[in-house]
Structures are given as structure tokens and as C-alpha cells.
C-alpha positions, -999 to +999 in steps of 0.1 A: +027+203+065+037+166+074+059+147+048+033+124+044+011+151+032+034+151-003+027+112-007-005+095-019-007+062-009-029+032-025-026-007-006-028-036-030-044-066-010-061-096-014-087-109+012-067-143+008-038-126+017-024-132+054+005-107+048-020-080+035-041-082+068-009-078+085-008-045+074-040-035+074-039-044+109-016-022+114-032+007+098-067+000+114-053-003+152-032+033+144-057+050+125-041+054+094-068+054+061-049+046+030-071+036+000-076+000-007-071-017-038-081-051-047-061-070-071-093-102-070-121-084-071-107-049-095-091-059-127-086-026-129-061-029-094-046-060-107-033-047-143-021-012-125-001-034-101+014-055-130+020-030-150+035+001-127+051-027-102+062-050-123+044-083-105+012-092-093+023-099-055+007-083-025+005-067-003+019-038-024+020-001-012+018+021-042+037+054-027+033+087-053+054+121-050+043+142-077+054+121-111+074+098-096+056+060-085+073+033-060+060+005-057+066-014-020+064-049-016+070-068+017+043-065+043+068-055+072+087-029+051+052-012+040+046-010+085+073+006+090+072+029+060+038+040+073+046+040+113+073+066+104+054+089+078+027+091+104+044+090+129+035+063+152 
């Protein structure tokens, strides 16, 4: 079993948001499916982000491992978290 299968994942994003299609970029030309959330069109999204992150700013990658939550911020630190738990 792949260390990646231990995470859940969940992407923040905007559709306003250059840095979030950066990264979803990134996932689409690798591949990689990680559930989308959207912080402008879910209120839902955008009070989990607030409250479990801390601020409102996306792209955020929402990384789980059993109970514990982190909450990643910058667009090129959530690509190369990803390319290295899946490998790429």
C-alpha cells in the first residue's frame, strides 16, 4: 500500500483563482483526482477552510491521516506534495 493511500486529500479553489488552476493543472495533466472544494460557490467549503485552516486563502490542500488535519497553503508547495505522494 502506497503512503498516499493513508492520506485523504480535499483542494480548496476558487474559479477566480490563477494559483488554484496552477495546481489543478498539475493534477489534471498527471492524473491525479483529488476532491474539489469550492470556497465561492460551497459555504459549506468556505467555513471548513476558515475554521480548520485558519484563513480563507486558496488554493488550500486539506491533507488527513487518521485524526490529525494539515492544512497546505502555497500553490507550489501543494505540486510538489502531490508529485511525491504519487509519485510523479
Amino acid at each position: 500500500m502506497s503512503e498516499a493511500n493513508l492520506e485523504s486529500y480535499q483542494l480548496f479553489k476558487t474559479d477566480l483563482c490563477g494559483f488554484c488552476y496552477r495546481v489543478r493543472g498539475f493534477m489534471e495533466q498527471h492524473g491525479i483526482d483529488i476532491p474539489l472544494r469550492d470556497t465561492n460557490q460551497d459555504p459549506e467549503a468556505f467555513r471548513e477552510l476558515l475554521q480548520g485552516g485558519g484563513r480563507t486563502t486558496v488554493p488550500c490542500l486539506r491533507i488527513q491521516r487518521g485524526e490529525e488535519v494539515e492544512w497546505m497553503f502555497e500553490s507550489m508547495d501543494i505540486i510538489r506534495y502531490i508529485a511525491g505522494k504519487f509519485g510523479v
